[in-house]
C-alpha positions as CSV (number, residue, x, y, z in Angstrom):
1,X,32.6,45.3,-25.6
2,X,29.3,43.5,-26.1
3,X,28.3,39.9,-26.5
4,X,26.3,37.9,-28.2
5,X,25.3,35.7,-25.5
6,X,25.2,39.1,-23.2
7,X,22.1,40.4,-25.5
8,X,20.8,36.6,-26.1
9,X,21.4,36.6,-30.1
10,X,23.7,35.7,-32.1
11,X,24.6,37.9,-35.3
12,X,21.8,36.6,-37.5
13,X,20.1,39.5,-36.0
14,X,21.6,43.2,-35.2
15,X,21.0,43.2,-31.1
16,X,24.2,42.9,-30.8
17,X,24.9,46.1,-33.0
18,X,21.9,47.9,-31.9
19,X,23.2,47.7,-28.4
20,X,26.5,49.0,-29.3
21,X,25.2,52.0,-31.0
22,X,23.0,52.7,-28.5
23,X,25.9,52.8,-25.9
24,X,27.9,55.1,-28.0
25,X,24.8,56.9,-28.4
26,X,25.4,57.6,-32.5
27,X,23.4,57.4,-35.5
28,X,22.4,54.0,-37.2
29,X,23.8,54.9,-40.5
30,X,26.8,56.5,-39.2
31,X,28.1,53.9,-36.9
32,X,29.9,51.5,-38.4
33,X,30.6,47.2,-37.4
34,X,33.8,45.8,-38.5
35,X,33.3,42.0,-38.8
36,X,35.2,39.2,-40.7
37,X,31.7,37.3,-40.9
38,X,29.5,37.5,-44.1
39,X,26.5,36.7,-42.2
40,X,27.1,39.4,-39.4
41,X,28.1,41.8,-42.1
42,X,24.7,41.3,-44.1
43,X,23.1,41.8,-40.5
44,X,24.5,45.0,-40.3
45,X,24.0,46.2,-43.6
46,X,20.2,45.3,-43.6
47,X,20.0,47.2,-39.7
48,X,21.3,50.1,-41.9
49,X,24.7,50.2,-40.0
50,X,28.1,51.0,-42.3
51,X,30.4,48.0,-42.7
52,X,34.3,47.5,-42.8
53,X,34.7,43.9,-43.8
54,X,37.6,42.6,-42.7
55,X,39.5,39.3,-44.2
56,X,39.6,36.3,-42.9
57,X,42.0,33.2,-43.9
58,X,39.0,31.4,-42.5
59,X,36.1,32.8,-44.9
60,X,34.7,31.6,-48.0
61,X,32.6,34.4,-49.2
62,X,35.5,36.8,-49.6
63,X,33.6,38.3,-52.9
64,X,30.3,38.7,-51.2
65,X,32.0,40.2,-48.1
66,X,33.0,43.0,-50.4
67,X,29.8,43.7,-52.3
68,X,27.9,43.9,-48.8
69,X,30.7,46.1,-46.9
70,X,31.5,49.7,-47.0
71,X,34.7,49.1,-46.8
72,X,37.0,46.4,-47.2
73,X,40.2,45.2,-45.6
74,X,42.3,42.8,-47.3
75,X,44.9,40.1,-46.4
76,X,48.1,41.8,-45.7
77,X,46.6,45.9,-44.7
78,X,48.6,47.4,-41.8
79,X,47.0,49.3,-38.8
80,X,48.6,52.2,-41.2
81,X,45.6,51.3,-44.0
82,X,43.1,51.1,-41.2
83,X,43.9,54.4,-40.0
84,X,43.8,56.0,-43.2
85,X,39.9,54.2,-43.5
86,X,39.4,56.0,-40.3
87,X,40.1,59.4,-41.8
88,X,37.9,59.2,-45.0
């Protein structure tokens, strides 16, 4: 697990991402960030990294979230859904 405050950045900017991928030591594009933030999925998107955006009773740009993400999770998916997202 990485920080924000362990690279200095919050998720305005991918270092945070960029780290991560560079620990698991995969691709950019074939590493993907799950995030219930709009603004850390746009990060990702725009660092070229896949996205699985993930619901949040706490967002407000539930509609953008899913035009910017790869994939989606909605309100009320199981760890059964996730799974299945996993194998695609």
């Amino acid at each position: 697990v990485f920080s924000c405050s362990e690279v200095g950045y919050g998720k305005e900017r991918p270092d945070v991402f960029l780290k991560a991928a560079e620990y698991l030591g995969t691709p950019i594009a074939s590493t993907y960030v799950f995030e219930d933030s709009v603004v850390a999925i746009e990060t990702a998107v725009n660092a070229g990294f896949g996205t699985v955006g993930i619901y949040d009773d706490h967002g407000l740009e539930h509609d953008k979230m899913k035009r910017l993400s790869s994939f989606y999770i909605e309100k009320g998916h199981t760890m059964a859904d996730m799974i299945k997202l996993i194998n695609k």
